[in-house]
C-alpha positions as CSV (number, residue, x, y, z in Angstrom):
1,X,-1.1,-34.4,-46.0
2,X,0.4,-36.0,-49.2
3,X,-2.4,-34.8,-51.5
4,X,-1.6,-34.1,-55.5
5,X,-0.8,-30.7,-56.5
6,X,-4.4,-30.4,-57.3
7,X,-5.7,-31.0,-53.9
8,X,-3.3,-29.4,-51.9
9,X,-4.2,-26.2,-53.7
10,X,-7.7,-26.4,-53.4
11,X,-7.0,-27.3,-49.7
12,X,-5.2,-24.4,-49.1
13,X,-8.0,-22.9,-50.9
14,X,-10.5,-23.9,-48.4
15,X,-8.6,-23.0,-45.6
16,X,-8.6,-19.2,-47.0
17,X,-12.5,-19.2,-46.9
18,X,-12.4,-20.5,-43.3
19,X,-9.9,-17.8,-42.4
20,X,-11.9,-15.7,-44.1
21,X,-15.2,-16.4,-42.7
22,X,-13.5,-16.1,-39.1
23,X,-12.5,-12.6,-40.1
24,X,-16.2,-11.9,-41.3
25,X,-18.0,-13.1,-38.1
26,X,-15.4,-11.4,-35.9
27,X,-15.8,-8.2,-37.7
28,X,-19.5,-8.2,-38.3
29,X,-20.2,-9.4,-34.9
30,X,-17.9,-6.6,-33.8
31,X,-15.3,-9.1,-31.2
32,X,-18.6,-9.5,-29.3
33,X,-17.8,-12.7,-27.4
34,X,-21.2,-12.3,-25.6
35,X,-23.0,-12.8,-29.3
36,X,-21.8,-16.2,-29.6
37,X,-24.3,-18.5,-29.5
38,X,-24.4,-20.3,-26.1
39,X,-24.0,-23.8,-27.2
40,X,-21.1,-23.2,-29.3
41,X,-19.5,-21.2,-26.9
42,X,-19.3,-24.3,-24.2
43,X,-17.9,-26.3,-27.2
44,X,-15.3,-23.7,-27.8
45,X,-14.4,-23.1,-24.2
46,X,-13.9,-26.8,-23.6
47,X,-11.8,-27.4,-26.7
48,X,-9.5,-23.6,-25.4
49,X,-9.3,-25.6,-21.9
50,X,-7.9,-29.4,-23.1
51,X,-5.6,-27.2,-25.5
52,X,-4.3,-25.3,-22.5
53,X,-4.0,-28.3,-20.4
54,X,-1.8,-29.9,-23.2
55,X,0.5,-26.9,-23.8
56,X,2.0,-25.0,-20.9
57,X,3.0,-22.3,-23.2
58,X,-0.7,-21.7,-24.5
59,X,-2.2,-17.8,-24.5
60,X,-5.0,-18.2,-22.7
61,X,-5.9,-14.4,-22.6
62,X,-5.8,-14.6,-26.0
63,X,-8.4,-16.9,-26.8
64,X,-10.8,-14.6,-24.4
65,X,-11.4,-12.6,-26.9
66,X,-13.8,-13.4,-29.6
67,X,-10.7,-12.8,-32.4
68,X,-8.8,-15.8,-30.3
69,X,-11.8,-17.9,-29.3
70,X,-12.9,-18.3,-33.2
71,X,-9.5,-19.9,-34.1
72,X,-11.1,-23.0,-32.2
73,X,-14.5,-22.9,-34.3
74,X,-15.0,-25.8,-36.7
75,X,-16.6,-25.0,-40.1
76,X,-19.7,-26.2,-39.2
77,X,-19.5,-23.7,-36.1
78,X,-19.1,-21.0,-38.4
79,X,-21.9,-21.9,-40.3
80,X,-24.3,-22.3,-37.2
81,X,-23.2,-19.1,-36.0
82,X,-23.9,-17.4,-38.9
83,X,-27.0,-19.4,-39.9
84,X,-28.9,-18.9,-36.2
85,X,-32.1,-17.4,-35.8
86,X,-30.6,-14.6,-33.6
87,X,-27.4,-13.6,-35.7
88,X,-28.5,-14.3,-39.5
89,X,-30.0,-10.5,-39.7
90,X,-26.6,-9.5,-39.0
91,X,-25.2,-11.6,-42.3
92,X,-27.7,-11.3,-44.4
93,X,-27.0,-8.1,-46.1
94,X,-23.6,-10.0,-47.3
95,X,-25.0,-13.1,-47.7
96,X,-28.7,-12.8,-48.7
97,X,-30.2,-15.8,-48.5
98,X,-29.8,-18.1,-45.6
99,X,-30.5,-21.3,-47.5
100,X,-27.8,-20.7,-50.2
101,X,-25.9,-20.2,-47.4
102,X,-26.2,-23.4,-45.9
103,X,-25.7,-25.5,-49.2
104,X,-22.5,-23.8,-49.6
105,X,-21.2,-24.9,-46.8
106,X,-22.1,-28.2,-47.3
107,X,-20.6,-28.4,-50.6
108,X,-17.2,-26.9,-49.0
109,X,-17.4,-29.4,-45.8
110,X,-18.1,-32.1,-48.0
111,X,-14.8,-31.6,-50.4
112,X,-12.7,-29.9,-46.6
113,X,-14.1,-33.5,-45.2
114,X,-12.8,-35.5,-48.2
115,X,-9.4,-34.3,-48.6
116,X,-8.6,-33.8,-44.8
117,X,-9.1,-37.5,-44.0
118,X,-8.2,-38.9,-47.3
119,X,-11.0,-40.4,-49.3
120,X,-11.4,-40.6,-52.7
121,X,-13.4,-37.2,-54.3
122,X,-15.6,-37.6,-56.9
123,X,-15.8,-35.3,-59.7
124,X,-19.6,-33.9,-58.1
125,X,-18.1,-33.6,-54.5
126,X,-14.5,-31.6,-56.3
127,X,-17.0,-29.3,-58.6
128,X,-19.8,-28.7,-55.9
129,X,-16.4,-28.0,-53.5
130,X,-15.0,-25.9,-56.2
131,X,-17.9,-23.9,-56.7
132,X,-18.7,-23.1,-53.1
133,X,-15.2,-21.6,-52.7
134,X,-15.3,-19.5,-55.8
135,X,-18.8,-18.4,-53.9
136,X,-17.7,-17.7,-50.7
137,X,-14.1,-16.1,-52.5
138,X,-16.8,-13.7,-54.0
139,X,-18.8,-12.8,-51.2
140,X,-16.1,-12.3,-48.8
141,X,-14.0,-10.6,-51.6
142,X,-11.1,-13.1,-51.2
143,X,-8.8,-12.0,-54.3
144,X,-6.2,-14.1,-56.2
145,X,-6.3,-17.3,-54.4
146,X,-8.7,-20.1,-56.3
147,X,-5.9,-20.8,-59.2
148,X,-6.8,-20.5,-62.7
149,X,-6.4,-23.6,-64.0
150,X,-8.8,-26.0,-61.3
């Protein structure tokens, strides 16, 4: 993307909290593929099969295991696997409360949504975004990656 200085760091920013949600719902959901919830599962598994019909070099072992298989979760299908009804005890001595939660990712989808398909951002949708990233940096215990001078 040709994004300003400013956004290409908070993008990169963003992309650290997905990364690092991935790594928290793998770990705390132990690489248990069979704790994914169903629906999202079928949406995975279709998006691992068109990406191994388009590359003939693609791993497809690899994304059996959960570890692989979240690499082909959208943010909002992190969010709804942590935010179901049957998984949320498992996140909610990290996390808390389940509402706060959800607002945080919609304040991060909202700026991730903005910047990856170019629209103008506000200064609401950059400081909400902002915010929710220094959050979820917090919570996950993401160190020295929101800069110092956003």
């Amino acid at each position: 993307l040709d994004l300003s200085p400013r956004l290409r760091e908070l993008d990169r920013s963003i992309e650290k909290v997905e990364i690092g949600l991935r790594n928290e719902i793998v770990t705390t959901l132990n690489d248990d593929t069979l704790k994914i919830p169903q629906h999202l599962k079928q949406k995975v598994n279709e998006r691992i099969q068109r990406a191994s019909q388009n590359n003939p070099a693609f791993d497809f072992e690899k994304y059996q295991k959960f570890s692989g298989m979240i690499e082909f979760f959208d943010l909002r299908d992190l969010e709804a696997t942590m935010a179901s009804k049957l998984l949320w005890p498992e996140f909610q001595d990290k996390f808390y409360n389940k509402e706060i939660l959800v607002q945080k990712f919609n304040q991060l989808a909202e700026l991730r949504n903005t910047i990856r398909h170019s629209r103008s951002i506000d200064e609401i949708v950059r400081k909400e975004g902002e915010a929710a990233i220094i959050w979820f940096n917090k919570v996950l215990n993401i160190k020295n990656i929101y800069p110092e001078e956003l």
